[in-house]
C-alpha positions as MATLAB code, in Angstrom:
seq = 'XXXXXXXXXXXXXXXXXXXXXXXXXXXXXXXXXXXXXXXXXXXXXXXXXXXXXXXX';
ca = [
       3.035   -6.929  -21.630;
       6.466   -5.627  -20.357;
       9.578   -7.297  -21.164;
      12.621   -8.303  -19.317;
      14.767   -4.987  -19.816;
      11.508   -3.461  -18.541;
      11.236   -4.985  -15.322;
      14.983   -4.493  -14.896;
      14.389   -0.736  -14.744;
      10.611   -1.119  -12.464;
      12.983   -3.256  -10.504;
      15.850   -0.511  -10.320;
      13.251    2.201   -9.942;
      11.491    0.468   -7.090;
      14.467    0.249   -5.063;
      16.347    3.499   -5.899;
      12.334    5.339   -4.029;
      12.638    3.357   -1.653;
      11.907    5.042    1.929;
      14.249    2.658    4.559;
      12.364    4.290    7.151;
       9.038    3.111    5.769;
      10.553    0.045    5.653;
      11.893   -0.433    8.968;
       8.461    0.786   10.447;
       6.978   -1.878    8.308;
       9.091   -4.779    9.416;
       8.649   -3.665   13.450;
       8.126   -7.253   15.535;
       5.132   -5.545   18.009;
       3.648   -4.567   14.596;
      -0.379   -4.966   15.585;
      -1.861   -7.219   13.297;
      -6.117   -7.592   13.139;
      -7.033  -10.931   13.371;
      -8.071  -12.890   10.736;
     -11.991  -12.584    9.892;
     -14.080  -15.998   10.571;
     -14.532  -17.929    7.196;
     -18.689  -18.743    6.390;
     -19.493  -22.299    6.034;
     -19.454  -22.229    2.264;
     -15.851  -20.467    2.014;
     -14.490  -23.721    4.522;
     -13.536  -25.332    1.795;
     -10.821  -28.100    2.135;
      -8.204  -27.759   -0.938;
      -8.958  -31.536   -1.847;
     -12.168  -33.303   -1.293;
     -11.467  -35.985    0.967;
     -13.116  -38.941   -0.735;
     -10.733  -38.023   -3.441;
      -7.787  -38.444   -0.927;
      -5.552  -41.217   -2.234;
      -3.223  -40.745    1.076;
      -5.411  -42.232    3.587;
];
C-alpha cells in the first residue's frame, strides 16, 4: 500500500512523461468510437429491483 508522499511523486512522474501530442490525439472530437456491444438478457439488470422501489 503506497502512501500519500508516494502518490505525490506517481502523480509528479505521470505528468512530467507526459506526451501532449498523445494527448491531444486522444481528446480529438471525430475520435471514432465502436459502439457499445448488446447486453444478454441476464446482464439487463436494473440497479434496483423495482418491487423494491419506494419512489413510485
Amino acid at each position: 500500500m503506497s502512501t500519500t508522499n508516494n502518490d505525490t511523486s506517481d502523480i509528479k512522474k505521470a505528468a512530467e512523461q507526459a506526451n501532449g501530442q498523445e494527448i491531444e490525439k486522444n481528446l480529438e472530437d471525430n475520435k471514432k468510437v465502436d459502439a457499445p456491444e448488446s447486453l444478454s438478457e441476464e446482464e439487463q439488470t436494473a440497479f434496483i429491483e423495482d418491487d423494491l422501489r419506494t419512489d413510485k
